[in-house]
KELOKOL-646262 format. One line per field, with one value per atom (N, C-alpha, C, O, CB): x, y, z; residue number from 1; atom name. Coordinates in pm, whole numbers. Glycine has a CB too. Layout:
% residues N
east c(X_...)
north c(Y_...)
up c(Z_...)
marlum c(NUM_...)
lumke c(CA_...)
//
This chain:
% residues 192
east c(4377_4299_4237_4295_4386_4146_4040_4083_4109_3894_4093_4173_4034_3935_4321_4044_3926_3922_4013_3995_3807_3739_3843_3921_3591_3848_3948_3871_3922_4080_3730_3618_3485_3418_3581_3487_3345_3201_3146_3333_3143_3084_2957_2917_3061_2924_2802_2802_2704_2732_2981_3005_2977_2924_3226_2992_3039_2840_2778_3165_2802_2629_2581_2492_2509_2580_2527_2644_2569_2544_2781_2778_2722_2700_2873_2715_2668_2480_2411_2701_2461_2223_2310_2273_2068_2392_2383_2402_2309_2581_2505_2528_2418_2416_2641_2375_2254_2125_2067_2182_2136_2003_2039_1939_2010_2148_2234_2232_2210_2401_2251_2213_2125_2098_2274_2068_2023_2064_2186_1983_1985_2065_2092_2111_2042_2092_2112_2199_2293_1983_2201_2332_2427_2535_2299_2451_2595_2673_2656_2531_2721_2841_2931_2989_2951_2967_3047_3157_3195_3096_3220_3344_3293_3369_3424_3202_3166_3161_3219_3034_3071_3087_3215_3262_3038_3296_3444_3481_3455_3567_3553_3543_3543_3627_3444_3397_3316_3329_3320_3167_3353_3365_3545_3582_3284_3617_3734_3771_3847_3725_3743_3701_3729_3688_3529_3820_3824_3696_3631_3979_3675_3581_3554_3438_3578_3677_3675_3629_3580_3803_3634_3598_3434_3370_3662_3389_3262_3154_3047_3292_3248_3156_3227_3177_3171_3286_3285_3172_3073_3524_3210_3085_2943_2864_3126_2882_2740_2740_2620_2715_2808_2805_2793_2898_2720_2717_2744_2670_2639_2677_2648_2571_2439_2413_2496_2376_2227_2248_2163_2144_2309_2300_2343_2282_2402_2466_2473_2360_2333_2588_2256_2178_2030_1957_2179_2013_1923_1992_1938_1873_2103_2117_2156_2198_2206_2140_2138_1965_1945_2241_1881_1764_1708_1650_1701_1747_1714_1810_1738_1778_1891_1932_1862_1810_2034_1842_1741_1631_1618_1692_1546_1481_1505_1409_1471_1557_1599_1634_1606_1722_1696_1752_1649_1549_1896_1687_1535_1423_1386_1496_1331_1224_1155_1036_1164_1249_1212_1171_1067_1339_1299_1292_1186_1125_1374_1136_972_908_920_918_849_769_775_671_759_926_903_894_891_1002_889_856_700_648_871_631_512_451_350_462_523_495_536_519_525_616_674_579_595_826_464_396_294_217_325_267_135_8_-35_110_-38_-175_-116_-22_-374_-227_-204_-188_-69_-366_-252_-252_-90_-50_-384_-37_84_170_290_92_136_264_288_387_194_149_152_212_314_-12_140_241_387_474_213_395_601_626_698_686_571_617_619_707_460_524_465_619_697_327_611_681_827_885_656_919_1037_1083_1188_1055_961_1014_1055_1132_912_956_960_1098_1157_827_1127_1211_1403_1503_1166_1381_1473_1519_1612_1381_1378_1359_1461_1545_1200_1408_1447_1591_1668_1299_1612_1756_1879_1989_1764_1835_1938_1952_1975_1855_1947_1979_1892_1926_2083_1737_1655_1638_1530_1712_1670_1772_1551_1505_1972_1501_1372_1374_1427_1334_1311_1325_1373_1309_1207_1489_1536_1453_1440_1598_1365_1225_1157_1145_1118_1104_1038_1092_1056_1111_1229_1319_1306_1291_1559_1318_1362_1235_1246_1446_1116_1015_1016_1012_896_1022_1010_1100_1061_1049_1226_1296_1287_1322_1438_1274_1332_1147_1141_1457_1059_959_898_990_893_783_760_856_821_583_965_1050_1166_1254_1121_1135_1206_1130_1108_1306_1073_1012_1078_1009_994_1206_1237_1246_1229_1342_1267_1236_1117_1077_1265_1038_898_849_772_784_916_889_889_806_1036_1072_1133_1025_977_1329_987_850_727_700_797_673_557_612_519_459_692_707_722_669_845_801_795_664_618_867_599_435_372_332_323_376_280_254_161_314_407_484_404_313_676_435_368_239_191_378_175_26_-16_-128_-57_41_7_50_-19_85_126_172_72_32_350_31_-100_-203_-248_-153_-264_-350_-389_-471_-318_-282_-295_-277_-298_-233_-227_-177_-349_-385_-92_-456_-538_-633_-721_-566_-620_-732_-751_-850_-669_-605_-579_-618_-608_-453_-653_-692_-820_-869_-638_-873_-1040_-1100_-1220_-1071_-981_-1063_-1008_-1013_-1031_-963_-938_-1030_-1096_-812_-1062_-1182_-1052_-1106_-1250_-961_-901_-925_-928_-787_-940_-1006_-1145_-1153_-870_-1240_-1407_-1333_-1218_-1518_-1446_-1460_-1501_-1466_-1544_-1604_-1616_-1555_-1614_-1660_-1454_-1339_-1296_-1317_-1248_-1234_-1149_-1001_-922_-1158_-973_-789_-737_-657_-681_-759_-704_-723_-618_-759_-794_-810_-768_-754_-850_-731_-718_-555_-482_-774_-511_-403_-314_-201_-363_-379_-332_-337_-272_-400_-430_-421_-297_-213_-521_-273_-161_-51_14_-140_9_83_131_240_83_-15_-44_43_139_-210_-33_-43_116_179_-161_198_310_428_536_330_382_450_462_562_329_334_336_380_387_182_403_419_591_632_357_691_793_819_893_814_782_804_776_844_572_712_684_779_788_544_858_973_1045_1077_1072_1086_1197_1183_1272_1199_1019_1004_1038_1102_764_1003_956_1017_959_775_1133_1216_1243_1348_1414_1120_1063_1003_896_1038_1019_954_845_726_1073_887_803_613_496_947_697_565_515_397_565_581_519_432_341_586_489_401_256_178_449_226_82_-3_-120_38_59_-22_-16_-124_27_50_8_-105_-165_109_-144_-224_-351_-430_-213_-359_-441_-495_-613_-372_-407_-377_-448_-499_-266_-441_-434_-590_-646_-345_-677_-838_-898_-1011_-912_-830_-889_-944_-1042_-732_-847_-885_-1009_-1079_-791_-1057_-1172_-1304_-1396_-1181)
north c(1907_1887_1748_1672_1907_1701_1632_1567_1627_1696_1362_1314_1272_1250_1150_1267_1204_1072_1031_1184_1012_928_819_885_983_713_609_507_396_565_515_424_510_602_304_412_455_429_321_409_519_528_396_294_670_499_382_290_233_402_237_83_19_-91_45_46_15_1_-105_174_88_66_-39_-98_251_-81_-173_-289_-377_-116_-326_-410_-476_-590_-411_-358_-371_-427_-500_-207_-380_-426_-577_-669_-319_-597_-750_-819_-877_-803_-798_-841_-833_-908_-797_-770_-734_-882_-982_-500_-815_-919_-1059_-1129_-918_-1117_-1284_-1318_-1436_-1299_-1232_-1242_-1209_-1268_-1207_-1084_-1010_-913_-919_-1069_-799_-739_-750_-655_-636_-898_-889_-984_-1005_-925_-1038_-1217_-1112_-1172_-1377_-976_-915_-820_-700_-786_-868_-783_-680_-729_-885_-549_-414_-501_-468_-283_-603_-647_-732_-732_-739_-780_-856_-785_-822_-913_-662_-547_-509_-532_-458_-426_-377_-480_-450_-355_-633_-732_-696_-647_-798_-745_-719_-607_-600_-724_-499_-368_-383_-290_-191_-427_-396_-252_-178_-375_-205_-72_-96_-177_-33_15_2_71_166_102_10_80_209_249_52_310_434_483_596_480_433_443_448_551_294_352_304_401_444_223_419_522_662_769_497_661_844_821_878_916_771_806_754_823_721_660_609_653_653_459_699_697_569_544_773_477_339_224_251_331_101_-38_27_34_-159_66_127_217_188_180_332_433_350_379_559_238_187_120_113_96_49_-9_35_-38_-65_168_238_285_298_347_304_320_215_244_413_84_-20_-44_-146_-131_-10_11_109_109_6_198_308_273_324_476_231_164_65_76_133_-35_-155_-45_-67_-305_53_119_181_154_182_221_332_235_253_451_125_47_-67_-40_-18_-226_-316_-242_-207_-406_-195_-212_-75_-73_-266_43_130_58_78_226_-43_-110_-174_-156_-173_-276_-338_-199_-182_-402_-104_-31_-10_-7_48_20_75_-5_24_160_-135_-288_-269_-324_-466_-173_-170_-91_-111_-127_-30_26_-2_59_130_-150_-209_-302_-391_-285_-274_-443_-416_-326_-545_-494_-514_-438_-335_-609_-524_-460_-506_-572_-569_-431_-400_-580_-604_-297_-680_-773_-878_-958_-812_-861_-918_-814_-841_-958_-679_-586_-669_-687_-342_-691_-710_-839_-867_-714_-937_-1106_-1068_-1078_-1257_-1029_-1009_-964_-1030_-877_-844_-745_-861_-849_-590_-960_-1047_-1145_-1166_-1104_-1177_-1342_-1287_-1347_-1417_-1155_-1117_-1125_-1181_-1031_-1034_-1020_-1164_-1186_-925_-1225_-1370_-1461_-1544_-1446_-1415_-1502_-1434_-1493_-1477_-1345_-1248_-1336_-1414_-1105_-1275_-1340_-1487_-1512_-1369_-1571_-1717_-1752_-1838_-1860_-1697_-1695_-1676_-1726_-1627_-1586_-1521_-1626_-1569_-1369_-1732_-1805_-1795_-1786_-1816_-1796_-1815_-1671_-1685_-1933_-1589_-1506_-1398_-1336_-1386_-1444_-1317_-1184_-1147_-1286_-1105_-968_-884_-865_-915_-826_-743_-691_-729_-639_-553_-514_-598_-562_-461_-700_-846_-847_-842_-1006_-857_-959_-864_-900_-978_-721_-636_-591_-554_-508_-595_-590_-728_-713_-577_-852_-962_-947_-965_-1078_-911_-910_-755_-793_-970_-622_-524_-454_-348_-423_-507_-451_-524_-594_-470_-535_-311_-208_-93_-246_-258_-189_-81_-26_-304_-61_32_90_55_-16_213_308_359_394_416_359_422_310_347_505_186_100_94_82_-36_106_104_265_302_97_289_438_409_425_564_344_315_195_224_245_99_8_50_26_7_107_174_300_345_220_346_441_354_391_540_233_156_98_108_89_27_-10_118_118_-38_222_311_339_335_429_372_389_270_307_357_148_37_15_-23_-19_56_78_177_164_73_292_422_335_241_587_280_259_121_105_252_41_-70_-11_-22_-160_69_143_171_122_239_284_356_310_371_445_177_44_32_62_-135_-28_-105_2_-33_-190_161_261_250_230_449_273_279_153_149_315_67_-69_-96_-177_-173_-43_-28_66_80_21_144_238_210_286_427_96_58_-22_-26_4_-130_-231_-365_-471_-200_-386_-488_-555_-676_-456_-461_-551_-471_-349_-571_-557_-517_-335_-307_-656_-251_-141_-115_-27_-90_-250_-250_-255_-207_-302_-299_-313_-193_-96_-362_-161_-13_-17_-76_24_38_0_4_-87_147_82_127_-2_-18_267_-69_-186_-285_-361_-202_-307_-451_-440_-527_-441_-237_-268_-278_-327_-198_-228_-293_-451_-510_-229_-501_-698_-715_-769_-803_-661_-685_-707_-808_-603_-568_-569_-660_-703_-468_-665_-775_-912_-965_-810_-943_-1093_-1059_-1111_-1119_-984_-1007_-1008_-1064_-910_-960_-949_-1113_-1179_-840_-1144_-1286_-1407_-1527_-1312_-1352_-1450_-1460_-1571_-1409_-1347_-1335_-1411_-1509_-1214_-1380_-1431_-1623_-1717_-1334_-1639_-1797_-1840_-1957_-1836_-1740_-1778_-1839_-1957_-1636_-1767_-1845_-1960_-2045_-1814_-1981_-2125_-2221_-2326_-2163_-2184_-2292_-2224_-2162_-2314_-2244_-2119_-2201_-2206_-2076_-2250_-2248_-2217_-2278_-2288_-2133_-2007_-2098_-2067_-1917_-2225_-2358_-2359_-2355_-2550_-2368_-2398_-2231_-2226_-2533_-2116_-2031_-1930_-1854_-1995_-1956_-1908_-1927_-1837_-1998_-2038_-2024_-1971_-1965_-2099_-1905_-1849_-1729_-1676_-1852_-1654_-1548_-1565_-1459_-1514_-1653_-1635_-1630_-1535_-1721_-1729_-1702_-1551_-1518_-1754_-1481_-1391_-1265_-1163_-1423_-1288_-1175_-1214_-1122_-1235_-1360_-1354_-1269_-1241_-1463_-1179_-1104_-962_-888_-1050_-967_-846_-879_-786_-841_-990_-1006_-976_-987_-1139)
up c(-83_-203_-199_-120_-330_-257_-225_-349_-453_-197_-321_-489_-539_-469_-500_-656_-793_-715_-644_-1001_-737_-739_-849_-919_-774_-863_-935_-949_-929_-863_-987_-1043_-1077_-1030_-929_-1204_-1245_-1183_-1207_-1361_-1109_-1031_-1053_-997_-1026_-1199_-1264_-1316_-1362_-1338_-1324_-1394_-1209_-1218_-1499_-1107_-966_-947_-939_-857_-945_-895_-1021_-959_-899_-1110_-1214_-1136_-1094_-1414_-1101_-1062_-897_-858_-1103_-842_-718_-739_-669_-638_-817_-856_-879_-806_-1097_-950_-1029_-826_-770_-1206_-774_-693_-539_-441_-703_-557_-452_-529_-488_-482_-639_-731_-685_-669_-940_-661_-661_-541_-513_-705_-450_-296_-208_-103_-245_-263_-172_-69_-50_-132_24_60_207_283_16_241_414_361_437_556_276_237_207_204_52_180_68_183_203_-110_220_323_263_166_386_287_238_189_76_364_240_205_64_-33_336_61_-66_-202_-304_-48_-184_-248_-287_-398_-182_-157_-216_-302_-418_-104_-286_-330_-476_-552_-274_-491_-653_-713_-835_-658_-632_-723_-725_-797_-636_-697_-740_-635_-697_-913_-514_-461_-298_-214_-504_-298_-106_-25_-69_-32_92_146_161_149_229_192_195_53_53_239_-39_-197_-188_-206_-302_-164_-111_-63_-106_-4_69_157_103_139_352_60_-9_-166_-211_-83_-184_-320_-292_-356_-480_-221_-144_-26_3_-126_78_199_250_310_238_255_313_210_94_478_267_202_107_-13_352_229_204_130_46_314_81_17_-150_-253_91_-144_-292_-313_-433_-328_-214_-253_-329_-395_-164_-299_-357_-492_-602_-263_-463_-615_-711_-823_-637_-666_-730_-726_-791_-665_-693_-759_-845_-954_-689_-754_-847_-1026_-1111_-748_-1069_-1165_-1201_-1312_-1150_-1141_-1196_-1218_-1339_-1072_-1195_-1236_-1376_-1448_-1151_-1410_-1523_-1608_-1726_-1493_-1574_-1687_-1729_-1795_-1644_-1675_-1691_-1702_-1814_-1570_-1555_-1592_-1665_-1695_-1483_-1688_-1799_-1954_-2015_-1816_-2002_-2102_-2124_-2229_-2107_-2012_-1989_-2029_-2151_-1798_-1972_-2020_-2123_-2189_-1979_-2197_-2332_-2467_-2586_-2349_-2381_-2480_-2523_-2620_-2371_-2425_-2464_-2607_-2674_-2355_-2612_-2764_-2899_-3005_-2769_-2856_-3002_-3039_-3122_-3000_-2965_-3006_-3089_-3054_-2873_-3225_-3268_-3254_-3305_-3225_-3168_-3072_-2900_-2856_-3126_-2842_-2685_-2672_-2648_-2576_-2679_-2633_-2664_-2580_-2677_-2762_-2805_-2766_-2774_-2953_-2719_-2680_-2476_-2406_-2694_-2455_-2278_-2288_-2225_-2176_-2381_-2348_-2361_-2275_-2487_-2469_-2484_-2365_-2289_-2607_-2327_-2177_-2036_-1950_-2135_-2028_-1972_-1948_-1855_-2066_-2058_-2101_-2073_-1982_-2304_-2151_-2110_-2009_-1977_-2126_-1906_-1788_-1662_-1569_-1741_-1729_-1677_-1716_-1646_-1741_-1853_-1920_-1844_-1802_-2131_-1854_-1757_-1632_-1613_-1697_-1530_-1412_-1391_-1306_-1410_-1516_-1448_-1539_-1497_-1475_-1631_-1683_-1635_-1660_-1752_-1553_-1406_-1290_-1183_-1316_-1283_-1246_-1158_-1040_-1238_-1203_-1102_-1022_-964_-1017_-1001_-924_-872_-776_-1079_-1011_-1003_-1045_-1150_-873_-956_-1004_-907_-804_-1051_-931_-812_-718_-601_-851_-806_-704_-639_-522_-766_-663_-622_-457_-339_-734_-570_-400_-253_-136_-426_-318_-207_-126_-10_-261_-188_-118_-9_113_-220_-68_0_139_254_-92_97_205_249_360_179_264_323_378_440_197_353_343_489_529_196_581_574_658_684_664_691_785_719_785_867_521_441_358_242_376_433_350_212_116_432_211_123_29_-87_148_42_-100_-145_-261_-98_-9_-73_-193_-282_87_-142_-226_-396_-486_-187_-383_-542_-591_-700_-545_-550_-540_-624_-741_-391_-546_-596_-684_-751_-469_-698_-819_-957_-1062_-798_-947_-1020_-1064_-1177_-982_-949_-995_-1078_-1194_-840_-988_-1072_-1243_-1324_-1025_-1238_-1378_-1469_-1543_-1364_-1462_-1490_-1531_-1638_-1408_-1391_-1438_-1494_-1542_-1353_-1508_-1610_-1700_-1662_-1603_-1813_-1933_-1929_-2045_-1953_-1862_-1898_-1933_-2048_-1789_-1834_-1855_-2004_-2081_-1790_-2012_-2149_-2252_-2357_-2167_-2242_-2338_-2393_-2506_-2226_-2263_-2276_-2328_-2406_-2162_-2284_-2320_-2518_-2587_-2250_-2555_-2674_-2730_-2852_-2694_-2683_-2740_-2742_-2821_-2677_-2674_-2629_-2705_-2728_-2477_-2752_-2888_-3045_-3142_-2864_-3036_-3174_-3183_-3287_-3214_-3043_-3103_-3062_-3097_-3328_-3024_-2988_-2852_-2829_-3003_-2774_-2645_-2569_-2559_-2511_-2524_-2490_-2440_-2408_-2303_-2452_-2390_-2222_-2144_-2471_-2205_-2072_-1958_-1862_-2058_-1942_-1879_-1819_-1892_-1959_-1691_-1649_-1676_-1602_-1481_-1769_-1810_-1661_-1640_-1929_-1559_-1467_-1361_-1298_-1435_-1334_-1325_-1327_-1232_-1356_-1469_-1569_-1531_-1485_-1783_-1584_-1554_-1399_-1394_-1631_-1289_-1169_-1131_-1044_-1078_-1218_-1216_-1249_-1177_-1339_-1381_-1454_-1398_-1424_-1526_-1267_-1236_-1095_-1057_-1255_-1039_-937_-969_-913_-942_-1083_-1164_-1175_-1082_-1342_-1267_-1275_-1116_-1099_-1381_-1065_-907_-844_-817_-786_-834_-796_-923_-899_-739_-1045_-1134_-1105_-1073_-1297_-1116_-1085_-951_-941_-1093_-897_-690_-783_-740_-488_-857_-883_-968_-1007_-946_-1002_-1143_-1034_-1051_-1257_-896_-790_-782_-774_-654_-783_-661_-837_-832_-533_-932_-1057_-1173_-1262_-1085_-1159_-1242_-1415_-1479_-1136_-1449_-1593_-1676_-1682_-1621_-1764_-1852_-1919_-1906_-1981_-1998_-2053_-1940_-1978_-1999_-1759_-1719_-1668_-1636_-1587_-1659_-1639_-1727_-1694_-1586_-1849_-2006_-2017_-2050_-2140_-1989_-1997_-1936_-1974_-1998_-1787_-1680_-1751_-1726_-1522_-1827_-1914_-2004_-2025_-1988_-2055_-2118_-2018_-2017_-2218_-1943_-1838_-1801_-1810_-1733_-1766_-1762_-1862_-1818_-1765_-1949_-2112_-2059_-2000_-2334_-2075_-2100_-2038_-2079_-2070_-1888_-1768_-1909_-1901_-1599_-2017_-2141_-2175_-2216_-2288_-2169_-2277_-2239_-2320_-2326)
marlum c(1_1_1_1_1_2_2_2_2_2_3_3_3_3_3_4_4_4_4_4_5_5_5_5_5_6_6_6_6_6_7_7_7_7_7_8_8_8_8_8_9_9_9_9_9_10_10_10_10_10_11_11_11_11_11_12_12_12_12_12_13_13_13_13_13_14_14_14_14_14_15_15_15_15_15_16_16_16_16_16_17_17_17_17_17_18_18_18_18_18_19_19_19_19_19_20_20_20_20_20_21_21_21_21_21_22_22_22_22_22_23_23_23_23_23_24_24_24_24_24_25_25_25_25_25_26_26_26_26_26_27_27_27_27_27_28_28_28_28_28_29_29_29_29_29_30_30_30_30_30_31_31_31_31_31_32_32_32_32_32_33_33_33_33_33_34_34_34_34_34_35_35_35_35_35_36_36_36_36_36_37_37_37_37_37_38_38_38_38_38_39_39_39_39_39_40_40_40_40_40_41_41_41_41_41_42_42_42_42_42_43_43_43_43_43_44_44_44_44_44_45_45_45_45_45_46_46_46_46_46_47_47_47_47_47_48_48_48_48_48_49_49_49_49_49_50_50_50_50_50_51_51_51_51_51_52_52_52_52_52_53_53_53_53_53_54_54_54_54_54_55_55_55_55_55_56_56_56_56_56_57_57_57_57_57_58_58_58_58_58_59_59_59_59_59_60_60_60_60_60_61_61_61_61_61_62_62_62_62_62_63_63_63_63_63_64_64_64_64_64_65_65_65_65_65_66_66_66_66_66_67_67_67_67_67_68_68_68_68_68_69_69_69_69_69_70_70_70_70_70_71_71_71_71_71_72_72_72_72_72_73_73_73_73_73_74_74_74_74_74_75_75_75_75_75_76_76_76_76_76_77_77_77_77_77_78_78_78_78_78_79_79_79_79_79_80_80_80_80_80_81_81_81_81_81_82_82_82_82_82_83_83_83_83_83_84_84_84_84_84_85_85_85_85_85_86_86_86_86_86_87_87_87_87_87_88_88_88_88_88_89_89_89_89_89_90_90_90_90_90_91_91_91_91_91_92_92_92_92_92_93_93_93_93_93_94_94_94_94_94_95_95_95_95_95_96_96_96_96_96_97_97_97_97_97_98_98_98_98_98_99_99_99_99_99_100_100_100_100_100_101_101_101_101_101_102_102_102_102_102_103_103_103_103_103_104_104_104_104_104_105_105_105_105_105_106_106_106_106_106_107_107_107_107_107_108_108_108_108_108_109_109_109_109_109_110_110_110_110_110_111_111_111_111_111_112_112_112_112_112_113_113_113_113_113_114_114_114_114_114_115_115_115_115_115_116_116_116_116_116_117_117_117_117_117_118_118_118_118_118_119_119_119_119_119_120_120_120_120_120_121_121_121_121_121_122_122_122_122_122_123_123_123_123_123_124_124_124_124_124_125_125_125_125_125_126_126_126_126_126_127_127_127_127_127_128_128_128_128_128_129_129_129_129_129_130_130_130_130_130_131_131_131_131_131_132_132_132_132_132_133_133_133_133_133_134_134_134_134_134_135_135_135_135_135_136_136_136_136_136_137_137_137_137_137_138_138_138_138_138_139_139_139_139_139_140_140_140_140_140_141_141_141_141_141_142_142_142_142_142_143_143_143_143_143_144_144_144_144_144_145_145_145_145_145_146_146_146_146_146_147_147_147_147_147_148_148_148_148_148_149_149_149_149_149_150_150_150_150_150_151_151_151_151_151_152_152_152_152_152_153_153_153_153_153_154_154_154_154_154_155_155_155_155_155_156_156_156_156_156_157_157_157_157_157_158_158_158_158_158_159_159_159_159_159_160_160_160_160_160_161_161_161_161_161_162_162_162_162_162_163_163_163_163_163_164_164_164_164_164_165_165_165_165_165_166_166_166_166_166_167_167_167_167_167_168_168_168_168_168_169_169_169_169_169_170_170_170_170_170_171_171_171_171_171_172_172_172_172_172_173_173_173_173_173_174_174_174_174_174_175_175_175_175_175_176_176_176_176_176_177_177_177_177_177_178_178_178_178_178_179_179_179_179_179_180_180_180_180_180_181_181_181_181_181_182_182_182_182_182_183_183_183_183_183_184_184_184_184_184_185_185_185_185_185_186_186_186_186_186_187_187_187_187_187_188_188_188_188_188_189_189_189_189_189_190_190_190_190_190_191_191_191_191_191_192_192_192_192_192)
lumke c(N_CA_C_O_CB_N_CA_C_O_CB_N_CA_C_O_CB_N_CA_C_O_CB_N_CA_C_O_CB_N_CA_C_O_CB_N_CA_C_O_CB_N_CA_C_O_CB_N_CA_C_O_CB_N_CA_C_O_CB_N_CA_C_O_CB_N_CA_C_O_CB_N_CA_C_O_CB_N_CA_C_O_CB_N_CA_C_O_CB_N_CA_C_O_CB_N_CA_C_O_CB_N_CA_C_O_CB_N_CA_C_O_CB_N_CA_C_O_CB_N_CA_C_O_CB_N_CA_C_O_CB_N_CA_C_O_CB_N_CA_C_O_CB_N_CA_C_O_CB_N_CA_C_O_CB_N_CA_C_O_CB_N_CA_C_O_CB_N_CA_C_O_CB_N_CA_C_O_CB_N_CA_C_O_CB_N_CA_C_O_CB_N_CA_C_O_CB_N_CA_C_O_CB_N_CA_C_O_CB_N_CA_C_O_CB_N_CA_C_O_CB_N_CA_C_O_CB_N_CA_C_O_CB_N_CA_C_O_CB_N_CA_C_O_CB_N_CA_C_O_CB_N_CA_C_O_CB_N_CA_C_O_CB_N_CA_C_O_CB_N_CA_C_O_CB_N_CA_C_O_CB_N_CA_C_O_CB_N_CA_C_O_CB_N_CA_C_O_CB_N_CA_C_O_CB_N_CA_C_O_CB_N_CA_C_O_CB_N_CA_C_O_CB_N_CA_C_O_CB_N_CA_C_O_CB_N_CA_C_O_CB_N_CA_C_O_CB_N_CA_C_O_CB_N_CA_C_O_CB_N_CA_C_O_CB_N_CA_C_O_CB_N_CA_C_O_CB_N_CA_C_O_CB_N_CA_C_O_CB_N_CA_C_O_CB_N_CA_C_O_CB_N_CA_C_O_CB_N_CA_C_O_CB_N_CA_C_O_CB_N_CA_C_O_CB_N_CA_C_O_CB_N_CA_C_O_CB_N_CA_C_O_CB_N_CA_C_O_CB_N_CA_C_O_CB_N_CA_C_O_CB_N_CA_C_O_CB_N_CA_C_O_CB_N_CA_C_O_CB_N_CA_C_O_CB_N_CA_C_O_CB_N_CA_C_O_CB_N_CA_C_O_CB_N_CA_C_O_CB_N_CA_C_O_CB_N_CA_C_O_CB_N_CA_C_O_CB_N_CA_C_O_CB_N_CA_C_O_CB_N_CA_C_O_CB_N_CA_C_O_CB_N_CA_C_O_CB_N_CA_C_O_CB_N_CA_C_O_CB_N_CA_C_O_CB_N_CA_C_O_CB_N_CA_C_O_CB_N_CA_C_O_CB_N_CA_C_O_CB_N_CA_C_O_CB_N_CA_C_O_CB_N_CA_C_O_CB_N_CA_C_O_CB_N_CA_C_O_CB_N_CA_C_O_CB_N_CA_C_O_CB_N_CA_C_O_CB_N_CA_C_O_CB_N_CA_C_O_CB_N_CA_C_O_CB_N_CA_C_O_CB_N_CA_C_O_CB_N_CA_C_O_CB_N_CA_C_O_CB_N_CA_C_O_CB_N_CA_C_O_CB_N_CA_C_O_CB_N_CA_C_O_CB_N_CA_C_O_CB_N_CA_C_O_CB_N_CA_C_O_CB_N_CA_C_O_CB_N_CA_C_O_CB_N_CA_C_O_CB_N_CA_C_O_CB_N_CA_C_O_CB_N_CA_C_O_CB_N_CA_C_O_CB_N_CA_C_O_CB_N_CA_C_O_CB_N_CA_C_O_CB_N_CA_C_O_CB_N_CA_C_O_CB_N_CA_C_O_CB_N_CA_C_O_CB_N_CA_C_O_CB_N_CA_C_O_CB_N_CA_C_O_CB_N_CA_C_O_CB_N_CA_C_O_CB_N_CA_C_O_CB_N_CA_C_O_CB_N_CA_C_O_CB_N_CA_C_O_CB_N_CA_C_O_CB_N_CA_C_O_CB_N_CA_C_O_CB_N_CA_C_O_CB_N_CA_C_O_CB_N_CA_C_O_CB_N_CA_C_O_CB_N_CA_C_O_CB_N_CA_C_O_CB_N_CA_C_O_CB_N_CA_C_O_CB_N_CA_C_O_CB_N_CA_C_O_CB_N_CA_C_O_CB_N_CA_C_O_CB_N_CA_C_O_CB_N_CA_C_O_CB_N_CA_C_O_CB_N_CA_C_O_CB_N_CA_C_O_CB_N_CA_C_O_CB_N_CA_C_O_CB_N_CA_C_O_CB_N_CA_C_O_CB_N_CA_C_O_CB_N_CA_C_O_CB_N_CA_C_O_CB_N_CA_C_O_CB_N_CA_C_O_CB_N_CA_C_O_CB_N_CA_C_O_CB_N_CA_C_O_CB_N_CA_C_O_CB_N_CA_C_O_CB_N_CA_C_O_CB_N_CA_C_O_CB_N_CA_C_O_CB_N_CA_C_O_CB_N_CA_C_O_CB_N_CA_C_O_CB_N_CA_C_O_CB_N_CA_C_O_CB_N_CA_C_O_CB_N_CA_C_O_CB_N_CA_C_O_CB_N_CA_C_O_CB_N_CA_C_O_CB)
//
């Protein structure tokens, strides 16, 4: 008979993203992991199969969790332009609170990319997602009369996500929300 599992799978992948996020995933050794999860290896590799298999699902979690929340920050706001700075400024404020640490997705492109298709996958599903919800942020705003009509939401909002990619990667080097805030606004005039 085959014994139960003796950890919570999804308390173990949320600590494994925090720990991947602090190091990265060529600095975090299986033993660092077991380690941090409180978890023997055989534990490990029966529920992930190996490093790589927890590590996607320590994105795929930073997915569903953070940057779902970013998206869905987008519909608490005002108008489109004070919904994107908050979305803007959080993610930033996140980024450098973490001890500098950035944005998980960020990091793993920097480091695992182009030789991991499959992060790139979770990557761009993430971007996309992103830019569908800018988009439709900026369409709906363009028909209230809050930002010019001329503009291609589809566009404005792939800058967006551009601009935030490299703004994050800059939280590392200058990990002050004080000097990175204003490059948002910078930012927002690309609306006008």
């Amino acid at each position: 008979m085959a014994r139960a599992r003796e950890f919570d799978t999804e308390a173990a992948v949320s600590r494994a993203m925090e720990l991947f996020w602090a190091r990265g995933y060529e600095a975090t050794s299986v033993r660092d992991l077991t380690g941090h999860l409180g978890i023997g290896q055989g534990s490990l590799y029966a529920a992930f199969g190996d490093k790589d298999g927890l590590y996607r699902a320590a994105l795929e979690h930073y997915r569903t969790t953070l940057a779902a929340a970013a998206l869905r920050s987008l519909d608490e706001g005002a108008d489109a332009r004070s919904a994107i700075r908050t979305m803007l400024v959080e993610r930033v404020r996140i980024a450098v609170e973490l001890d500098g640490r950035g944005c998980l997705l960020v990091n793993a492109v920097c480091e695992r990319l182009p030789g991991d298709p499959a992060t790139r996958r979770t990557v761009r599903d993430v971007q996309d997602a992103s830019r569908r919800a800018l988009a439709d942020v900026l369409r709906v705003a363009a028909e209230r009369g809050e930002v010019p009509a001329t503009g291609d939401p589809d566009t404005l909002a792939a800058f967006l996500v551009t601009f935030l990619n490299g703004l994050l990667v800059s939280s590392k080097i200058t990990p002050d929300v004080r000097a990175l805030e204003p490059l948002v606004e910078v930012a927002l005039a690309a609306l006008d």
